[in-house]
Wavefront OBJ file of the C-alpha trace (Angstrom):
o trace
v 4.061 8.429 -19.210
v 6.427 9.125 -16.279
v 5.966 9.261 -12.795
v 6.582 13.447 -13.151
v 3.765 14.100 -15.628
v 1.178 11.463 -14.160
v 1.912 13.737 -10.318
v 1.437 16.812 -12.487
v -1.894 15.728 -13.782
v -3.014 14.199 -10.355
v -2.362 17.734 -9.349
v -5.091 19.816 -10.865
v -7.514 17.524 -9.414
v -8.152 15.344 -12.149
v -10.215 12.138 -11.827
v -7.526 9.528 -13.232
v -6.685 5.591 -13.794
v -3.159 5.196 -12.835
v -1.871 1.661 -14.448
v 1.369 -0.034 -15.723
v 3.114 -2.761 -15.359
v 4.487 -4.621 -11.884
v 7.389 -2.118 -10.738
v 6.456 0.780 -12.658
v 6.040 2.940 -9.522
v 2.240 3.463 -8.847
v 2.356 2.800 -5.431
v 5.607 5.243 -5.440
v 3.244 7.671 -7.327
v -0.063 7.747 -5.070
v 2.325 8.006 -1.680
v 4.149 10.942 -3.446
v 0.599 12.314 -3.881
v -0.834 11.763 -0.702
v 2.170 13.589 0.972
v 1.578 16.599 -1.296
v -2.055 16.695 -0.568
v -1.440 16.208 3.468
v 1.031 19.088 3.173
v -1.098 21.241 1.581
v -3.672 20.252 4.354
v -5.720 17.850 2.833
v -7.167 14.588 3.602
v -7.608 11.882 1.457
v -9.695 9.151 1.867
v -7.541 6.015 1.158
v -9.098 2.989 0.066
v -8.332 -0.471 -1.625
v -10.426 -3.465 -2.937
v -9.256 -5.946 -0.580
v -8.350 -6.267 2.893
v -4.787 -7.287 2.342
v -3.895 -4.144 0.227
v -5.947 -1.799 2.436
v -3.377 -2.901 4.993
v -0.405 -2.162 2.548
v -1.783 1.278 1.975
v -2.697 2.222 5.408
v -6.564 2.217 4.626
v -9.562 0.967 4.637
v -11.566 -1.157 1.868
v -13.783 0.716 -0.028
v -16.447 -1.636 1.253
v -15.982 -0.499 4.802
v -15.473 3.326 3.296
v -19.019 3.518 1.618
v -20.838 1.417 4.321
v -21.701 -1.518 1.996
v -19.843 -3.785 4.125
v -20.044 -7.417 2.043
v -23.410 -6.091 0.340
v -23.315 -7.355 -3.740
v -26.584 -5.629 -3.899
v -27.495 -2.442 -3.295
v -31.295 -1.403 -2.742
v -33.484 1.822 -1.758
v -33.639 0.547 2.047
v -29.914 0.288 1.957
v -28.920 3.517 0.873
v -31.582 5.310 3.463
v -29.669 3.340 6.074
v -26.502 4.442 4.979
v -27.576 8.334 4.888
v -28.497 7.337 8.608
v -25.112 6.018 9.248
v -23.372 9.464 10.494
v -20.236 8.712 10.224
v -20.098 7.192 6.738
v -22.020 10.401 6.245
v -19.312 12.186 7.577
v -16.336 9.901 6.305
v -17.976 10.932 2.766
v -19.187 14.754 2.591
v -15.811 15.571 4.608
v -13.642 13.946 1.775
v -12.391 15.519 -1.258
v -10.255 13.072 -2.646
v -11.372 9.308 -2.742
v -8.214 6.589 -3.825
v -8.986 3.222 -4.696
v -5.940 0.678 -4.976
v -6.043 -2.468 -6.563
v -9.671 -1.450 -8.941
v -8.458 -4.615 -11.281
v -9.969 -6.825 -8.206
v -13.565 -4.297 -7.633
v -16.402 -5.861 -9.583
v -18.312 -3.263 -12.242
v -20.992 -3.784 -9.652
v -19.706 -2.754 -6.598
v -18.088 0.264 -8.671
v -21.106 1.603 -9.340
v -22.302 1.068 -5.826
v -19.295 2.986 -4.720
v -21.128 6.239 -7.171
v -24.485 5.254 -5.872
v -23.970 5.908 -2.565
v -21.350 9.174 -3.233
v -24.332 10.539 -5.114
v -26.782 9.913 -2.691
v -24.883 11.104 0.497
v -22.872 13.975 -1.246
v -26.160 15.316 -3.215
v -24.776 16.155 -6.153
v -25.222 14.514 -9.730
v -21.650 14.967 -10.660
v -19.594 11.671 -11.022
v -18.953 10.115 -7.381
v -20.756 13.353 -5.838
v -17.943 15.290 -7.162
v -15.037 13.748 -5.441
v -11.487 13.334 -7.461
v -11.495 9.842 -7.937
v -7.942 8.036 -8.463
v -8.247 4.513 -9.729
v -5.143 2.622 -8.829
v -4.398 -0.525 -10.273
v -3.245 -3.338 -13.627
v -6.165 -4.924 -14.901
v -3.509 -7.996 -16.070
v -3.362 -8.784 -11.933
v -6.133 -10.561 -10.640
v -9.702 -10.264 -11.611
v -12.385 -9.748 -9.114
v -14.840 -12.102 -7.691
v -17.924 -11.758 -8.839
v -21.189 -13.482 -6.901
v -24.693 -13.368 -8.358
v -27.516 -12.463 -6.281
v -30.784 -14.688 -5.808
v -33.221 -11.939 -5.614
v -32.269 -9.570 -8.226
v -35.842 -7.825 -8.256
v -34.323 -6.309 -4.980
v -31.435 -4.442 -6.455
v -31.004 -0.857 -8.529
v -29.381 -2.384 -10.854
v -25.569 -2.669 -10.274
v -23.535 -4.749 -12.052
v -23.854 -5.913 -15.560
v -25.521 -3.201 -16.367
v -25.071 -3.746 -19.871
v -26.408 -7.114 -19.873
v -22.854 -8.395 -21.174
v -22.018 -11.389 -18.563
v -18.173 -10.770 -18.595
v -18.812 -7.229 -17.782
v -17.016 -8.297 -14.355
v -14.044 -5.699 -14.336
v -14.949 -2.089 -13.298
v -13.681 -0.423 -16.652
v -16.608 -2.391 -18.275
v -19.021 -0.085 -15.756
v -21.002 2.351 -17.397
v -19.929 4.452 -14.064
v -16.410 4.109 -15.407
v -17.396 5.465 -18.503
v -19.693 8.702 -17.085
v -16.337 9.318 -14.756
v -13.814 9.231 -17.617
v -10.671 9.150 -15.865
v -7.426 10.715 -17.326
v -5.531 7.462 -17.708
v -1.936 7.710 -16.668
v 0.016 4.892 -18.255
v 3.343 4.863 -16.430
v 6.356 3.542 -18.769
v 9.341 3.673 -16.471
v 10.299 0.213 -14.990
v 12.051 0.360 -11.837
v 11.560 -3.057 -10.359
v 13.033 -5.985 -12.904
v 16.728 -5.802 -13.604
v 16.933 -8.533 -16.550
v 16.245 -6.725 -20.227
v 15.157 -10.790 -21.407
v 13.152 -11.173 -18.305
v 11.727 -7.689 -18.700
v 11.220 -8.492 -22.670
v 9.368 -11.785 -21.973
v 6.719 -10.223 -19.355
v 5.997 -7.421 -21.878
v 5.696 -10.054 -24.636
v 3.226 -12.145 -21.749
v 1.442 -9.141 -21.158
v 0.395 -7.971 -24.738
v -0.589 -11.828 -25.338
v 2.426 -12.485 -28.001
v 4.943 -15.138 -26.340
v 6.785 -15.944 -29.085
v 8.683 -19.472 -29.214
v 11.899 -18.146 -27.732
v 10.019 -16.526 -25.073
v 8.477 -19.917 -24.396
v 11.878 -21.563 -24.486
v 13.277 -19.589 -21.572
v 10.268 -20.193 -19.205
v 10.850 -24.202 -20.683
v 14.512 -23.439 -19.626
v 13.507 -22.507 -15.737
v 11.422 -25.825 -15.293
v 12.927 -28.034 -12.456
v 12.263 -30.643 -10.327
v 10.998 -30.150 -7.047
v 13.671 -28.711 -5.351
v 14.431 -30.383 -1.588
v 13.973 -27.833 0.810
v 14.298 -25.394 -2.321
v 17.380 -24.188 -1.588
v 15.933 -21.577 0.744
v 13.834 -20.377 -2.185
v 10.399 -19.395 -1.355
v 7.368 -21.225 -3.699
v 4.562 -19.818 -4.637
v 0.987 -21.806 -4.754
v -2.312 -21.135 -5.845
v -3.982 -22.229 -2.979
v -3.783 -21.417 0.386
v -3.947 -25.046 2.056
v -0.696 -26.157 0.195
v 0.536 -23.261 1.523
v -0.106 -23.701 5.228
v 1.192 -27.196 4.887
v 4.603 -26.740 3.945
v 5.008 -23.638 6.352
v 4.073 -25.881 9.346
v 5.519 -28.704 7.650
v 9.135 -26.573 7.571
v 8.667 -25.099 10.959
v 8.425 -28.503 12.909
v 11.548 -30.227 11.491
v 13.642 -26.997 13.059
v 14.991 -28.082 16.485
v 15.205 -25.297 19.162
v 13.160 -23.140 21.161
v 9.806 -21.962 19.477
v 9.429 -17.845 19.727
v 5.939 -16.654 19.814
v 5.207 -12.595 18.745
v 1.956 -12.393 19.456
v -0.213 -8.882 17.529
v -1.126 -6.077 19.462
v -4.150 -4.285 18.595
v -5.716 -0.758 19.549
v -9.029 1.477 18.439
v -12.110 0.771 16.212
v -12.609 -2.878 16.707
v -13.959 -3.138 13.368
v -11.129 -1.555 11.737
v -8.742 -3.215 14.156
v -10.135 -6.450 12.510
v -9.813 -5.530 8.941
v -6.477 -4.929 9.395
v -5.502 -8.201 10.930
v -7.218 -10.165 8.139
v -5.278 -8.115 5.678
v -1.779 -8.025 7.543
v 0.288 -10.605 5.957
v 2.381 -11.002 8.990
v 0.243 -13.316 11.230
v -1.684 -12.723 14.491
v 0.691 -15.240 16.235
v 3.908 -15.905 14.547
v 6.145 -19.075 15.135
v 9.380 -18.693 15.067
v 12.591 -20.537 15.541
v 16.026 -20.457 14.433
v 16.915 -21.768 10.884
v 13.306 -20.836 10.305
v 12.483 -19.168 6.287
v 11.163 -15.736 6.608
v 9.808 -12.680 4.385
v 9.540 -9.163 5.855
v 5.540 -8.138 4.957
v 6.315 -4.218 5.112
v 8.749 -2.062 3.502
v 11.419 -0.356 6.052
v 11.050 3.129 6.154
v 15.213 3.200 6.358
v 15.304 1.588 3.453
v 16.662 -1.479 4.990
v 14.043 -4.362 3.764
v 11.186 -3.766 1.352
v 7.925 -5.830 1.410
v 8.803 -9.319 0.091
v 12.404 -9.722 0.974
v 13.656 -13.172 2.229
v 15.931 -14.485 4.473
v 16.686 -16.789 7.652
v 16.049 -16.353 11.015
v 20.152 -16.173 12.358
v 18.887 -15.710 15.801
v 17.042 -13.241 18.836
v 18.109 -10.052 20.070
v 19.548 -10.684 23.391
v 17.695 -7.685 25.069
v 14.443 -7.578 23.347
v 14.350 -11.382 21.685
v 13.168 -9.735 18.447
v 14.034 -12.041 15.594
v 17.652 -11.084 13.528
v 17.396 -12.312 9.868
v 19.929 -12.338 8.194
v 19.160 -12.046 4.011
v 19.734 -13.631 0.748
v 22.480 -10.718 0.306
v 24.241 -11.806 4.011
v 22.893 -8.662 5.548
v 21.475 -8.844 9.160
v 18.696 -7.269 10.225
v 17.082 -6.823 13.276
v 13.460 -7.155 12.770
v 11.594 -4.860 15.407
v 7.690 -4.611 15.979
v 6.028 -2.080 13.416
v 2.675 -0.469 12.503
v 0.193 -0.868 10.577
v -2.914 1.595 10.594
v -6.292 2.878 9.130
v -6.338 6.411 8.740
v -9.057 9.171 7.835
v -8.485 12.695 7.741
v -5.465 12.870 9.732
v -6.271 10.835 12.306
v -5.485 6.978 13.651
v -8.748 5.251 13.551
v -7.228 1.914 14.535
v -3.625 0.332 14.216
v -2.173 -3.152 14.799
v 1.629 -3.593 16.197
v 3.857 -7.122 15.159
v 6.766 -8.390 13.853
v 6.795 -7.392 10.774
v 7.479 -11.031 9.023
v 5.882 -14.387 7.964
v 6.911 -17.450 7.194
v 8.178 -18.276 3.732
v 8.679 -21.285 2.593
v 5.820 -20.760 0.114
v 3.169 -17.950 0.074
v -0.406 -17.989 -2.289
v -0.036 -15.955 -5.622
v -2.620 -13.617 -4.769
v -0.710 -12.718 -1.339
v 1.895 -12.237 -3.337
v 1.058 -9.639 -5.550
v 2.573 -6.329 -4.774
v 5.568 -8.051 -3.735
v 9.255 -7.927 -5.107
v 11.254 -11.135 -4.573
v 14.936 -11.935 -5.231
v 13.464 -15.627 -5.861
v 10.621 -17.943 -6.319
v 9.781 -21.704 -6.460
v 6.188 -21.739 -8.422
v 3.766 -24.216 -9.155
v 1.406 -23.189 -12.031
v 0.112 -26.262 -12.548
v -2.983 -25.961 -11.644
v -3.456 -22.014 -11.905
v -7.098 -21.311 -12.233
v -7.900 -17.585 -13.350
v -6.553 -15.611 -16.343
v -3.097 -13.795 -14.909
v -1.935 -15.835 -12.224
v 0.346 -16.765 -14.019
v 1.743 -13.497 -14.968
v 1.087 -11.850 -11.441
v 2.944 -15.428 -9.828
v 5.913 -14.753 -12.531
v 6.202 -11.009 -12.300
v 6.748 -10.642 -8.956
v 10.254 -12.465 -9.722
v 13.203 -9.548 -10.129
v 15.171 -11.655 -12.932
v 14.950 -14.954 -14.642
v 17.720 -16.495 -12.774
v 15.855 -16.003 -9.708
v 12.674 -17.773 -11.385
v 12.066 -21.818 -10.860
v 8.862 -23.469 -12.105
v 7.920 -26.981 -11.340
v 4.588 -26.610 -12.981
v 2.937 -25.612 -15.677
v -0.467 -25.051 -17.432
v -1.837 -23.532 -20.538
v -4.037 -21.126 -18.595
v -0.875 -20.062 -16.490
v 0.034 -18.203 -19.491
v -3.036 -16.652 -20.987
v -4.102 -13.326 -19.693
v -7.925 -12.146 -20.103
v -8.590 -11.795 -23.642
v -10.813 -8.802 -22.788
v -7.988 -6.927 -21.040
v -5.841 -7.263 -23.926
v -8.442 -5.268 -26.230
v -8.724 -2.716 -23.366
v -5.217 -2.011 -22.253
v -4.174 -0.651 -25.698
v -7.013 1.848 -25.451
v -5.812 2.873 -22.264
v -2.330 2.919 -23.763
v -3.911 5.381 -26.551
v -5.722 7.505 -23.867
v -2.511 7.868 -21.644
v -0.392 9.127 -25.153
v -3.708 11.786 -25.327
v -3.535 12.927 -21.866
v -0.122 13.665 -22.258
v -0.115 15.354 -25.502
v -2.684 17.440 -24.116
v -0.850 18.415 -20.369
v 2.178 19.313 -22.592
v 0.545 21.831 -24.523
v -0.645 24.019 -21.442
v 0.944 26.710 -20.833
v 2.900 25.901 -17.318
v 0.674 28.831 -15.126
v -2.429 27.255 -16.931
v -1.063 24.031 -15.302
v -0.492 25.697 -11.968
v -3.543 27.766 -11.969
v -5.558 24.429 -11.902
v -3.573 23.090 -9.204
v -4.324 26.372 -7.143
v -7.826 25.970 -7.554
v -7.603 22.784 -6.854
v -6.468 23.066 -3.198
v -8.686 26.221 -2.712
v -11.998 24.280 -3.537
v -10.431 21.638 -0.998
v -10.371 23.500 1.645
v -6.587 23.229 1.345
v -3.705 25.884 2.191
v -1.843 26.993 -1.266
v 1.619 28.279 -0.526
v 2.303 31.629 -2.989
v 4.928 31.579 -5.030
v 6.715 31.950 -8.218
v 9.220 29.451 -9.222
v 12.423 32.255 -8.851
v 11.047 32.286 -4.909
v 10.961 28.803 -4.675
v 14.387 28.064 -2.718
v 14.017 31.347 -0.699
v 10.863 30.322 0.956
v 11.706 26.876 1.249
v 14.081 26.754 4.483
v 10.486 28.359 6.694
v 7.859 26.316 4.919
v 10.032 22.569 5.572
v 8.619 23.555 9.462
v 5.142 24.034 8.385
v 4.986 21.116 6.239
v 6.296 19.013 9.148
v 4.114 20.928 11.434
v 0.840 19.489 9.338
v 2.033 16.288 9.081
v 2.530 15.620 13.012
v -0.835 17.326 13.922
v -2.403 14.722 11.350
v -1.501 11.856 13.781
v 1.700 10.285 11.686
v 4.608 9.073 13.451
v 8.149 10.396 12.835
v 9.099 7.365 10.356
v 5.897 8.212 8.524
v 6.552 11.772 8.445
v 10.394 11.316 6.837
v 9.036 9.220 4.677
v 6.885 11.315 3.428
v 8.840 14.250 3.352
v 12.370 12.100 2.175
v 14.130 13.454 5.007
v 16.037 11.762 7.576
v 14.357 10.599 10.908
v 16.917 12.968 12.656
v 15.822 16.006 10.690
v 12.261 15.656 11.587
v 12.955 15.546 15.136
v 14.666 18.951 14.754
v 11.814 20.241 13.077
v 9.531 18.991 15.818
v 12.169 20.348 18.508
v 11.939 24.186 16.811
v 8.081 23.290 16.637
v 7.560 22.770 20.471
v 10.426 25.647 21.422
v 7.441 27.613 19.772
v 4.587 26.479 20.974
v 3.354 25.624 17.766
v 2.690 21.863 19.080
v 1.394 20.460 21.836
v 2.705 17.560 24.486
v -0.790 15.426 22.857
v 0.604 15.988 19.394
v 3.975 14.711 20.411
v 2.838 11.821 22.090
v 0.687 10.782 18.914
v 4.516 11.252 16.874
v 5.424 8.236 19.757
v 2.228 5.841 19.837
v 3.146 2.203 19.668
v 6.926 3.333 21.642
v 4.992 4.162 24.853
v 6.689 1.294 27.290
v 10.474 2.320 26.060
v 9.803 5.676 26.369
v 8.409 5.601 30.046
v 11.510 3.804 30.660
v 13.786 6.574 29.426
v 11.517 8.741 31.466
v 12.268 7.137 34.458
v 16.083 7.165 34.212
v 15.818 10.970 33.197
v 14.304 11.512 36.601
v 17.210 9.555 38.075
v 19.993 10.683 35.874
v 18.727 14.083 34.346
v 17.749 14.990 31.393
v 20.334 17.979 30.289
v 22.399 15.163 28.489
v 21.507 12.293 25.818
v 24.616 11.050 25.936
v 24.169 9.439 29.423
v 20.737 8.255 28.815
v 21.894 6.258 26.129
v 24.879 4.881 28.018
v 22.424 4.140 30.514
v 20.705 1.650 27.778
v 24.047 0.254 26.899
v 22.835 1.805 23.267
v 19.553 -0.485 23.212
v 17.638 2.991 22.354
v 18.340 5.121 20.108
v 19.527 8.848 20.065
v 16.787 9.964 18.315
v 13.723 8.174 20.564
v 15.661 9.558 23.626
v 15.424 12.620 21.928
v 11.313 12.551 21.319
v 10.978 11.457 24.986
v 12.968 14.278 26.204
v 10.038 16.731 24.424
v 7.348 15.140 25.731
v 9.603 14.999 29.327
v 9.561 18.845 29.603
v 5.954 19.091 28.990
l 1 2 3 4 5 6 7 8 9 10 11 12 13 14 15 16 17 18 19 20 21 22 23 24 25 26 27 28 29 30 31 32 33 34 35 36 37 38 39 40 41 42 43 44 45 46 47 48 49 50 51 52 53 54 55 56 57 58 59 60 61 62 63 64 65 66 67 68 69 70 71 72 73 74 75 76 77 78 79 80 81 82 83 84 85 86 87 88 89 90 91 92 93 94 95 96 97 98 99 100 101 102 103 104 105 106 107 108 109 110 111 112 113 114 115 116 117 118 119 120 121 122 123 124 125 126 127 128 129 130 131 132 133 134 135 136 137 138 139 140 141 142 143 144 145 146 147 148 149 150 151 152 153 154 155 156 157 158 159 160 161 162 163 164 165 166 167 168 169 170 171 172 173 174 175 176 177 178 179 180 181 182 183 184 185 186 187 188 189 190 191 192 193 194 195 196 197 198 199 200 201 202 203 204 205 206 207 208 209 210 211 212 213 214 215 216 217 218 219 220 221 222 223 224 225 226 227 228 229 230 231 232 233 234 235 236 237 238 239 240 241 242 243 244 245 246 247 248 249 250 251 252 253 254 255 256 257 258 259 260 261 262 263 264 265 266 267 268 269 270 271 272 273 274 275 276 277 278 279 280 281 282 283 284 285 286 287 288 289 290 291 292 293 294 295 296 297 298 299 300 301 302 303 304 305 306 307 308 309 310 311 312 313 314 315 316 317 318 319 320 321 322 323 324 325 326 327 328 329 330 331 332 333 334 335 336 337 338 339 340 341 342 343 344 345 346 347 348 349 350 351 352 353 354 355 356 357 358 359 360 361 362 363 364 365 366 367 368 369 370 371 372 373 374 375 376 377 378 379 380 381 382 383 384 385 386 387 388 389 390 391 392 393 394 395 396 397 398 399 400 401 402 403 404 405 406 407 408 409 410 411 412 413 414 415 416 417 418 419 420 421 422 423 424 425 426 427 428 429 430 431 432 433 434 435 436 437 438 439 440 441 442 443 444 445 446 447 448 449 450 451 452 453 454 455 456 457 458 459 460 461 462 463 464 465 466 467 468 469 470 471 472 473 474 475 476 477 478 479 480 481 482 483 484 485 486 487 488 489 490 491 492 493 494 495 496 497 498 499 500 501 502 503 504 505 506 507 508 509 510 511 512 513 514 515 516 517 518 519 520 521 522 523 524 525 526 527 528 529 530 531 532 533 534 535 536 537 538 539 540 541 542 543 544 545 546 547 548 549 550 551 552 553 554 555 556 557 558 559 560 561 562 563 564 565 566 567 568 569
C-alpha cells in the first residue's frame, strides 16, 4: 500500500495498524495526518510505548496518557482512582483520536489496559470508548517487556488472556482482535539505497536468508576497527556503550564544552521527556569529539541519526559546528522537544540537539537512519536485534560487523506467521477503498471531522485551487493558536519558514491573533528576542535591515521579523 491510500483510509476515521518495513514512511505518514487533523481543528492525542519515542513524536507514553503510570496490573480500585483523576478524565473524553507509536514494544496486557480504562472513563462499550485508534509500529523491531505479577488474584485479567504464554505482543490481545484495525501495509521504501542490501533485509525479514544472503553479511565481518574510522558501533548493552563514549571523550585534548538542558512546565512531563531525549541532560563536548544529531532539522539540514565531528564553536554563541560524513558544516543550535495535548505545550525541554557517537545501544537506535555502523551482535539477546541493529544501516558498504550470533539473525517465529496475515489484510483494505466511489470516500471523511468536533472546509475538487490562496491563512491561523512554533508550523504545512511569517504578519494586521499567540510562535527564543527589542528601541524598528546589521547577521531576518510583531503589540 502507499503512503496516498493508507492517508486516504486514515481519513474517514478508521481504526488502523500502520506497519512496514524500516524507511517505509510511517512516521512520514502519521505527521502528514496529524497536520491534516490540526488543520481541520482537531486534536489528537499522541502517544508512544516508550519514553524515548514519545520524545521523537512530541508525546507522551501511553502509560502517562491513560494514568497507569508503571502499573502491569490493573484492578477495580485502580480504575475508580483513575475516573477521580480529572485530568486523565479530561485528557480522555476530550480526545477523538488516540495514536500509539512503536505498539511492537506495548505488551497484550497493557493494550488491553489502555481499552479498560477508555471504556470505563469514556462510557461507552465501543472499542477504546469509541476513539479512532491508530496503531503505529513493525512487530520485527523490538518486542516488549513483559513482567509477571505476584498477586494475580488482584487483577481483571489483562494480559494473556488467552492463557497462551507467548501471547506477549499486542496483536495476540483479544482487544486487538474486538478493535480490528484496517491494516495499512506500506510498500514504498524510501530509506535504503542498495537493491542487494534492500534484497537481503527483505529476505531477513520473511525468515529466508538464503546462502548468498549469508555470504554478504560473512563479507562485512571485520576486525575491530581502531578508533573505527569515525564509524559509530552499535551495542546491545548500554554499559559498553557508556564506556567507549567516555573512553573517546577523554583522549581529546582541548577545552571541555558543557550544554547543559533547559526545562519548563509539568514536572512530570518535563521528566519523561528527559529520560526519553537521546541528547543528554549535560553534554560533553570537545573538539575532534564523534557526534550524532538526535532530531531531524526542520530545514532539512540533518535528520535524526546523522554523524559527524565536532570542527569547532560558534564564536558568538559557542554552539558546537559539526561538520558531516558528506564535509558539510553545520551549526548545531539549541532545539525543542515537547509534550503536547490538544493544542497546547504541556511541558518542553531545550538542548543541543546531539550526543555522543562513538557507539549507541540497538534499541536507541531504532528509528534512526545512519550513513554507517560498527556492530557487535555477538551477544544479541532478543529475536530482531539483529535486524533492527542492521536495518538502520542505509547500504551494505556502510555496514561493519565484528560479531555475530545465531539469534542475531532469527526474527520471532510468531511474527513471521502474523505479518503475512497482515500483508493479506492490507491487499483487502485496499481492494476494498478502491472500489468506493470517490464522494463515498469523501462523505466519510466529512463525517468524520463533523462527529469530531472538527471544521470541514466545502468544496468540490474543480474549487479546489480557487479557495486555496484564503484558506493557506486559516490553516496557519489554527496551527499558531494551537501553541506550535513557526518551524513546527512549516513543517507541517511544507512551506518555507519565511512564508509562515507572512501569513502570521496578514494574521495580526487583522486582528485575527493576539500578542499571547505570537509569543507562544517564539517560546524557547525569548532572550534573543528581548535583545532585538532593545536595539529596536534604540535604532527603530521601521527597518530590518539595520537590526540585522546591528547583529553583524548573528539573527536572522526572519526572527527579527517575529519580534517586530510582538514589538508593536
Amino acid at each position: 500500500m502507499t503512503q496516498d491510500e493508507a492517508f486516504t483510509i486514515l481519513k474517514t476515521g478508521a481504526n488502523v495498524f500502520l506497519t512496514g518495513e524500516p524507511g517505509s514512511g510511517k512516521t512520514y505518514l502519521v505527521n502528514q495526518y496529524v497536520a491534516w487533523l490540526r488543520g481541520h481543528g482537531i486534536a489528537p492525542a499522541i502517544t508512544a510505548s516508550t519514553g524515548i519515542a514519545a520524545t521523537h513524536i512530541g508525546g507522551m507514553t501511553i502509560h502517562s496518557w491513560i494514568g497507569i503510570g508503571i502499573k502491569t496490573e490493573l484492578t477495580k480500585e485502580d480504575l475508580r482512582r483513575i475516573k477521580d483523576n480529572r485530568r486523565v478524565v479530561k485528557r480522555i473524553t476530550n480526545s477523538h483520536v488516540l495514536i500509539i507509536d512503536e505498539i511492537s514494544m506495548l505488551s497484550a496486557r497493557t493494550f488491553a489496559m489502555v481499552d479498560a480504562v477508555c471504556h470505563a472513563v469514556r462510557g461507552s462499550q465501543k472499542p477504546f470508548g469509541g476513539l479512532q485508534i491508530v496503531l503505529v509500529g513493525d512487530f520485527f523491531q523490538l518486542p516488549p517487556v513483559v513482567r509477571h505479577d505476584d498477586e494475580p488474584d488482584a487483577r481483571l485479567g489483562f494480559g494473556n488472556e488467552s492463557g497462551n504464554e507467548n501471547a506477549q505482543f499486542a496483536y495476540a490481545s483479544p482487544t486487538w482482535t474486538t478493535l480490528d484495525p484496517t491494516v495499512c501495509y506500506l510498500s514504498e521504501q524510501h530509506r535504503q539505497e542498495d537493491a542487494v542490501f534492500l534484497e537481503i533485509l527483505s529476505a531477513f525479514r520473511a525468515g529466508v536468508l538464503s546462502e548468498p544472503h549469508v555470504k554478504y553479511l560473512s563479507e562485512r565481518r571485520v576486525q575491530i576497527m581502531p578508533e573505527h574510522d569515525g564509524i559509530t558501533r552499535l551495542f546491545s548493552h548500554n554499559a559498553d556503550v557508556h564506556r567507549l563514549n567516555e573512553c573517546e571523550l577523554a583522549k581529546l585534548s582541548g577545552e571541555t564544552h558543557v550544554f547543559d538542558m533547559e526545562g519548563r512546565g509539568n514536572q512530570k512531563f518535563v521528566e519523561q521527556l528527559k529520560r526519553g531525549c537521546l541528547s543528554p541532560e549535560t553534554l560533553d563536548l570537545k573538539i575532534g569529539a564523534k557526534v550524532m544529531f538526535t532530531k531531524n532539522s526542520m530545514e532539512g539540514k540533518f535528520v535524526n541519526g546523522t554523524t559527524g565531528t565536532v570542527a569547532g564553536f560558534h564564536k558568538h554563541d559557542g554552539f558546537p559546528i559539526v561538520e558531516t560524513l558528506t564535509g558539510k558544516r553545520i551549526t548545531a543550535e539549541p532545539t525543542d522537544w515537547s509534550v503536547e495535548h490538544e493544542f497546547k505545550v504541556l511541558a518542553s525541554i531545550r538542548q543541543i540537539p546531539l550526543r555522543l557517537a562513538w557507539a549507541i545501544t540497538v534499541h536507541k537506535s531504532q528509528g534512526m537512519s545512519l550513513d554507517a555502523a560498527v556492530i557487535d551482535l555477538a551477544q544479541a539477546f532478543e529475536y530482531g536485534q539483529g535486524y533492527v541493529a542492521i536495518s538502520r544501516v542505509r547500504t551494505l558498504a556502510g555496514l561493519h560487523l565484528t560479531g555475530l550470533n545465531d539469534r542475531a539473525l532469527q526474527v520471532h517465529p510468531d511474527i513471521l506467521a502474523k505479518d503475512a496475515d497482515f500483508r493479506t489484510q492490507s491487499a483487502e483494505a485496499m481492494e476494498k477503498f478502491h472500489n468506493m466511489e470517490i464522494h463515498g470516500v469523501n462523505r466519510a471523511q466529512e463525517t468524520f471531522i463533523v462527529n469530531c468536533g472538527g471544521s470541514i472546509e466545502i468544496s468540490t475538487a474543480p474549487h479546489v485551487a480557487a479557495i486555496s490562496k484564503p484558506n493557506t491563512y486559516a490553516e496557519t491561523r489554527v496551527l499558531a493558536k494551537s501553541g506550535k512554533t513557526v518551524k513546527e508550523i512549516a513543517a507541517a504545512r511544507t512551506l518555507t519558514e519565511g512564508t509562515i511569517i507572512s501569513h502570521l504578519e496578514k494574521l495580526r494586521l487583522r486582528g485575527e491573533l493576539s500578542s499571547d499567540d505570537v509569543a507562544n510562535l517564539v517560546i524557547g527564543q525569548e532572550t534573543a528576542i528581548e535583545k532585538i527589542h532593545v536595539a529596536m528601541k534604540s535604532i527603530g524598528a521601521g527597518s530590518m535591515k539595520p537590526i540585522f546589521e546591528y547583529f553583524e547577521g548573528r539573527i536572522s531576518y526572519d526572527l527579527i521579523r517575529l519580534a517586530r510583531l510582538l514589538f508593536e503589540k
